[in-house]
C-alpha positions in Angstrom: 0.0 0.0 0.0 1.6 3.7 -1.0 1.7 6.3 1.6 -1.3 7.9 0.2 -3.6 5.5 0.5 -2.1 5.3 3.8 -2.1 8.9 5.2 -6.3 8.5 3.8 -7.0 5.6 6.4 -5.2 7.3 8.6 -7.3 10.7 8.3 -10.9 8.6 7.6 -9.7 6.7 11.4 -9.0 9.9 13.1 -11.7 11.5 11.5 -14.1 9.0 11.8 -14.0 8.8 15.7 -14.8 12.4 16.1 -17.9 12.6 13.8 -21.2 12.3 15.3 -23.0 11.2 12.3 -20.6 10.2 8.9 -22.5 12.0 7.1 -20.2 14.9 8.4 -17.6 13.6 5.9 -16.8 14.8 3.0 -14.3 14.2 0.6 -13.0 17.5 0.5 -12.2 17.2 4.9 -10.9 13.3 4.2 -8.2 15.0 1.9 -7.3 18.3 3.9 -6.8 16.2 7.2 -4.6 13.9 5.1 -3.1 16.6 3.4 -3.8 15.4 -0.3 -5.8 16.3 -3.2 -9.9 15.5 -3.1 -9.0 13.6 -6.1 -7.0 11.0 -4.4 -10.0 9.4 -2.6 -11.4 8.5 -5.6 -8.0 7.4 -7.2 -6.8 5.2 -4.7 -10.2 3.7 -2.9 -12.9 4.3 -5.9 -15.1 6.6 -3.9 -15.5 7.9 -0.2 -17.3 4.8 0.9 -15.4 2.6 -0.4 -12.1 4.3 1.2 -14.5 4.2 4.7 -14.8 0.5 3.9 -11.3 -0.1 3.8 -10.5 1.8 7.5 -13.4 -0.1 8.9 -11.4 -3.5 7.5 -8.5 -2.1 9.0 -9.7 -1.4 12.5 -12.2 -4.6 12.4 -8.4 -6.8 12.0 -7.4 -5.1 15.1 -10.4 -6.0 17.1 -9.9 -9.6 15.9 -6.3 -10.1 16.3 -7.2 -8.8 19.9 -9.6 -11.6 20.1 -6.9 -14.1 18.5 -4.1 -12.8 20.9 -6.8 -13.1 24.3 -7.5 -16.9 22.8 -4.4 -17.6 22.2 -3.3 -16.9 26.2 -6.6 -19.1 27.6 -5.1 -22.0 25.3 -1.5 -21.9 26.7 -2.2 -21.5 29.9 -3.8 -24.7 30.5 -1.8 -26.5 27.6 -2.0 -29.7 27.2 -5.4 -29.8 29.2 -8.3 -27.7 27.2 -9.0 -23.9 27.4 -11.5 -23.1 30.0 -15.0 -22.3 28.5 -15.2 -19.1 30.3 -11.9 -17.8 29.3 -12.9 -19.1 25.1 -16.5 -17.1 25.5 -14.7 -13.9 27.1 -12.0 -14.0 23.7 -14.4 -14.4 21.8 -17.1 -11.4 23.1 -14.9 -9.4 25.6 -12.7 -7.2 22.9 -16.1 -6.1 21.4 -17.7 -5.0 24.4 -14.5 -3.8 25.9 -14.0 -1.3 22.9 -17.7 0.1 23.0 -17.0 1.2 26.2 -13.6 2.3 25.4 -14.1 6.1 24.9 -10.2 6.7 23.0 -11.5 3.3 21.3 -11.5 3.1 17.7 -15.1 0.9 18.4 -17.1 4.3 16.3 -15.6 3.4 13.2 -17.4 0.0 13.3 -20.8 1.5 14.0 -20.0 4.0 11.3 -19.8 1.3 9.4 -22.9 -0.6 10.6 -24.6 2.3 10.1 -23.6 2.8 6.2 -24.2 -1.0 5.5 -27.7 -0.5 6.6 -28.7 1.7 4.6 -25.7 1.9 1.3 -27.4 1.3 -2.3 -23.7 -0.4 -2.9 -24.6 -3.7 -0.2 -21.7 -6.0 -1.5 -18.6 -4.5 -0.5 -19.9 -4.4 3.4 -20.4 -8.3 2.9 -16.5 -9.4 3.3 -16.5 -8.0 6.6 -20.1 -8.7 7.7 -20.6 -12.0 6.8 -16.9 -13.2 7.5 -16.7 -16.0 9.8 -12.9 -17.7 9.1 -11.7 -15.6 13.0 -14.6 -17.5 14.5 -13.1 -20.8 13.2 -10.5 -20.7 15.6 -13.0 -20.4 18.1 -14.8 -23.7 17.1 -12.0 -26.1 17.4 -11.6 -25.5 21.0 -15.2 -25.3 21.5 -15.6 -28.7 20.0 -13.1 -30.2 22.3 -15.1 -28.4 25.4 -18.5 -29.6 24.0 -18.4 -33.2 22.1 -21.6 -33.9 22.2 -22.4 -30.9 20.0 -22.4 -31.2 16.4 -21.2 -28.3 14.5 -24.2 -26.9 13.6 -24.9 -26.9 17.3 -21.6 -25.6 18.4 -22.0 -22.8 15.8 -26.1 -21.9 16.5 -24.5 -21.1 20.4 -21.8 -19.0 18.9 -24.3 -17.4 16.7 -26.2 -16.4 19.8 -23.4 -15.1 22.0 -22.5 -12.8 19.0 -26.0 -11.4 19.1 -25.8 -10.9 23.1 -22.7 -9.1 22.5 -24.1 -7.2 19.4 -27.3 -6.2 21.7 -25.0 -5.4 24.4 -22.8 -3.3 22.7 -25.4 -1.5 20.9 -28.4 -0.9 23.4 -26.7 0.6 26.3 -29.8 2.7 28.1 -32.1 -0.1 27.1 -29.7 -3.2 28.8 -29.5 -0.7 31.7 -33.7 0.2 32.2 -34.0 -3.6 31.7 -31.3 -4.8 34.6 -32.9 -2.2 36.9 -29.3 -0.3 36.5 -28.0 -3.4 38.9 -25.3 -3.7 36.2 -22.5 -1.2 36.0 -22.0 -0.7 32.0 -19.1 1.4 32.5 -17.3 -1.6 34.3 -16.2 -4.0 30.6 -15.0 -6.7 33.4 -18.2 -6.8 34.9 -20.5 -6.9 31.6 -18.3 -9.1 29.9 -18.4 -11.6 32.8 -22.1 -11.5 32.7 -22.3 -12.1 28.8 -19.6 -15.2 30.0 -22.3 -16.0 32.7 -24.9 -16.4 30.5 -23.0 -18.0 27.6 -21.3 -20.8 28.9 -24.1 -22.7 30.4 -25.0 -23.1 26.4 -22.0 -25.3 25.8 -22.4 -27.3 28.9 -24.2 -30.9 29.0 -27.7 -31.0 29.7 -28.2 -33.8 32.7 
């Protein structure tokens, strides 16, 4: 990647974590704050959405290397023996949730860019990163080995679900705090993410 299409990630990062709405952008600010021509947005990425694509992509391999590195730790430290479930479900939520409460965070880039895929006339290039899965995958083999009697479609469905209690955790703030009578401290990531883990790992356990 040339250092222009570099300096515009990093402007449309910076640039997109101060923004209120994205609509804010334009590609006239992109290029002053990257100190380049408005031309070069449409050179090097194909069009301002496309180039916001692209810094989401970059930020969204942060967040999962984060998740690969967290993981990576709960697997070594009880090496040869399995991963503990809870420590698996907390990799595999707890970056997500710590971020969105992170306020120097790079977690409003991603909900700009949940925002734009919900409503973009341009759907496909979102779909790379939305519908990705292959970082999950990781996730499943030790998940396997902590649940046998699950199939993979059944090991999968539970992941499914403790992305969506994530996602609604993440996202829904005052409502998760009206709805836990405020018993919950969703300024604490430790404390909500050990909840989410709370509620998870019972999924992957054996019914007696």
């Amino acid at each position: 990647m040339n250092h222009t299409s570099v300096r515009l990630l990093d402007a449309c990062e910076r640039m997109l974590c101060e923004v209120e709405c994205v609509d804010d952008l334009t590609v006239r600010r992109l290029a002053r704050e990257a100190g380049v021509t408005p031309s070069s947005v449409n050179y090097h990425f194909g069009s301002q959405e496309r180039l916001i694509v692209a810094t989401a992509e970059r930020v969204y391999r942060r967040l999962n290397q984060e998740r690969m590195n967290l993981l990576n730790r709960a697997v070594q430290r009880r090496h040869p023996e399995p991963p503990l479930i809870e420590e698996v479900i907390a990799a595999l939520v707890g970056p997500s949730v710590r971020w969105s409460l992170e306020p120097t965070s790079k977690y409003r880039v991603l909900a700009h860019f949940n925002s734009m895929s919900q409503r973009s006339r341009d759907p496909e290039i979102y779909r790379a990163i939305i519908e990705g899965v292959e970082h999950h995958r990781a996730f499943m083999v030790y998940l396997r080995q902590l649940a046998p009697w699950l199939d993979d479609a059944g090991i999968g469905w539970r992941m499914s679900c403790a992305l969506g209690i994530r996602s609604q955790v993440t996202r829904s703030r005052v409502r998760n705090e009206v709805l836990t009578d405020h018993a919950i401290d969703f300024s604490d990531p430790d404390a909500v993410i050990a909840r989410i883990v709370e509620v998870v790992a019972p999924m992957f356990r054996r019914l007696s």
